[in-house]
N, C-alpha and C positions, 0 to 999 in steps of 0.2 A: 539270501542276504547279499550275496556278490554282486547279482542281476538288481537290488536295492541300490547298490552303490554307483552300478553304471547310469542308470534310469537317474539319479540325482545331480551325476556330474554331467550329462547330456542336458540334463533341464539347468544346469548354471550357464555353460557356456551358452546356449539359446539366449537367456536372459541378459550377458555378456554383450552379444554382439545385437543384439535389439537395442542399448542402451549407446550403445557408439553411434548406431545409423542415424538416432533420433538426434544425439546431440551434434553430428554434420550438415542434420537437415537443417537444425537453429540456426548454426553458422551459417549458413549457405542464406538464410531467407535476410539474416542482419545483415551480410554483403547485398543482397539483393538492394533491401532499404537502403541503405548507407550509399549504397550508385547510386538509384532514383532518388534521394535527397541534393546528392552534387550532380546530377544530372540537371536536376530545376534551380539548383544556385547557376551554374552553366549558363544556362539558358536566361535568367533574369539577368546575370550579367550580359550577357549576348542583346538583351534588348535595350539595356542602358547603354552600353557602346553604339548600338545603332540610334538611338536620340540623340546622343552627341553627335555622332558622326552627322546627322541630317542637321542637327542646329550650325558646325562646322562650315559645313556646307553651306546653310543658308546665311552664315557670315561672310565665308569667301565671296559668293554671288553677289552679296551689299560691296564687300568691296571694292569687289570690279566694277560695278555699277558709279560706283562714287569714284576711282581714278579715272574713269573714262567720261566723269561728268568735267575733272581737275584738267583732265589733258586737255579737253576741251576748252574749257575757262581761259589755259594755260594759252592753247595755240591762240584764240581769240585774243588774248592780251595779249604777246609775239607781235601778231597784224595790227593792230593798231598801235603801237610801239612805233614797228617799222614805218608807217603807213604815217603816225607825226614824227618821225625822224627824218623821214624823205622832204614833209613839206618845212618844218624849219631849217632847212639845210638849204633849200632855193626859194624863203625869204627872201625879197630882193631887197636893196637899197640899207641894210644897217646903220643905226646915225655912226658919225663919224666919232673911231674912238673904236667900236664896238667887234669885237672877233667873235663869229660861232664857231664852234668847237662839236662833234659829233664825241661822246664815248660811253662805252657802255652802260644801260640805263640811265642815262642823264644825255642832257643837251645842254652845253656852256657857254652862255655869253659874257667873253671875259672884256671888261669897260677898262681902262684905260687909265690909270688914276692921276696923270695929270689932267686928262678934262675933267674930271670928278672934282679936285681936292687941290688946294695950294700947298705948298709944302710943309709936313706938319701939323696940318691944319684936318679936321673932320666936318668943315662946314661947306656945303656943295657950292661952288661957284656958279652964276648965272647957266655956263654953259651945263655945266654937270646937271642941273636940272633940268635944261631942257633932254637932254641924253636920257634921264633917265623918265621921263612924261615918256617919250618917243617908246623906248624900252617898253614901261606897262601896256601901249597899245599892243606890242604884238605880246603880250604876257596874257592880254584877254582874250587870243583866239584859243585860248584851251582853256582847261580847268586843274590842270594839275600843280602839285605841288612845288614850292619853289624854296631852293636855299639862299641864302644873301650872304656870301664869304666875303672879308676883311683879307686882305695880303697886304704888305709894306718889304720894303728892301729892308739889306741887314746895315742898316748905317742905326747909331743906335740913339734915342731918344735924348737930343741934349736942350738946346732950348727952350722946351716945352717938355719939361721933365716934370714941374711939378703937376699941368694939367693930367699928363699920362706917367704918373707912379712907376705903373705897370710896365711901361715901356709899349715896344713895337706889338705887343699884343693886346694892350690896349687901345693904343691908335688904330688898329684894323680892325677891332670890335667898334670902336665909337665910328667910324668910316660905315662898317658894316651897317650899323642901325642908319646912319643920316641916307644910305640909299633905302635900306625897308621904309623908312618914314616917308620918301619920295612918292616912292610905290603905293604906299596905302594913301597919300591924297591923291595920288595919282587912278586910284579905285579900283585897286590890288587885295581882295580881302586878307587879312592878318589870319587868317586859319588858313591861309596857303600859303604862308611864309615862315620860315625860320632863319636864325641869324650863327652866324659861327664867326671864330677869327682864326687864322693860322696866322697871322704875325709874320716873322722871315721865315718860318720854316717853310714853306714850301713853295720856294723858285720856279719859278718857269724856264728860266736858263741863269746858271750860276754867274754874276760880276753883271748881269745887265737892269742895274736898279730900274731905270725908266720901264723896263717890259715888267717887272715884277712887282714893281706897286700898282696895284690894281684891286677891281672890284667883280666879284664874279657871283654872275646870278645863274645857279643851276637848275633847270626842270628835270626834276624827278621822275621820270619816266616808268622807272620800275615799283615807284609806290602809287599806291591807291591816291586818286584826285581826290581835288579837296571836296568835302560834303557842305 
């Protein structure tokens, strides 16, 4: 009976620890799974970062390719900037009236507005029109764009006050148009021209009316020629 009881408590624990080994082995094989499931998430991530990374890539490569097309573009247009900046600057002979001017992207020839304009007045005198025929000739050895600015002294609109409401920036805008209109029968296309007025505001030297009434024809240098 005794040797019954050992023999029964020997066959539990047997049973016992058969029953732990099997349920560590489940554990063990569900960590197994559970790494090789994040093992091939890992790895599918690992090949989506490498597709980006080569599309990355192959964006950086376009864009180098496309600033090194811009600098080029860039220098090219620099050289020939410079290249008509050097020859309107030794233009010879300017009609009489006529100042060039070098400054950054633009070339300025500023006219003169007593040969342009009687005082007050936006209608071109004989001379002013020849000046400005003379002008369009050297306007058509390029093709670039052109501004046509209006300036007047600051003496302020009284005579002809009701012609020009507006006052001094009126007068430089209607001055401004009677030389565009010069220019385009002079055979200046009007898509390479634009018209502005600065009125008194912008002296060329403060109390010297006669230098600051005037008419200034800028070539645009830095923008795109007229098409």
């Amino acid at each position: 009976m005794r040797l019954h009881r050992v023999l029964l408590v020997a066959l539990m624990c047997a049973s016992t620890v058969g029953c732990v080994s099997r349920s560590a082995y489940e554990e063990k094989i569900e960590e197994l799974r559970s790494a090789k499931t994040q093992l091939r998430e890992v790895g599918d991530l690992a090949k989506q970062y490498g597709e980006q990374l080569a599309e990355l890539q192959a964006d950086n490569d376009s864009l180098k390719q496309q600033n090194e097309m811009l600098r080029g573009s860039s220098d090219e247009s620099a050289r020939r900037i410079d290249e008509l900046m050097t020859q309107l600057r030794s233009q010879p002979g300017l009609p009489a009236g006529v100042e060039g001017i070098g400054e950054a992207g633009a070339y300025t020839y500023r006219v003169d507005g007593g040969v342009l304009f009687d005082p007050g007045k936006c209608d071109l005198k004989p001379s002013g029109k020849k000046t400005i025929t003379d002008m369009a000739a050297l306007l058509k050895q390029h093709d670039y764009k052109i501004e046509v600015a209006g300036h007047t002294d600051n003496d302020p609109v009284a005579k002809t006050i009701k012609q020009y409401p507006r006052g001094n920036m009126e007068l430089g805008a209607e001055r401004a148009l009677a030389v565009y209109e010069a220019l385009k029968q002079a055979g200046i296309p009007e898509s390479r021209m634009r018209v502005s007025s600065y009125g008194e505001h912008s002296p060329v030297e403060e109390g010297n009316k006669p230098r600051n009434r005037r008419v200034e024809i800028r070539v645009l240098l830095s923008e795109p020629a007229a098409q």
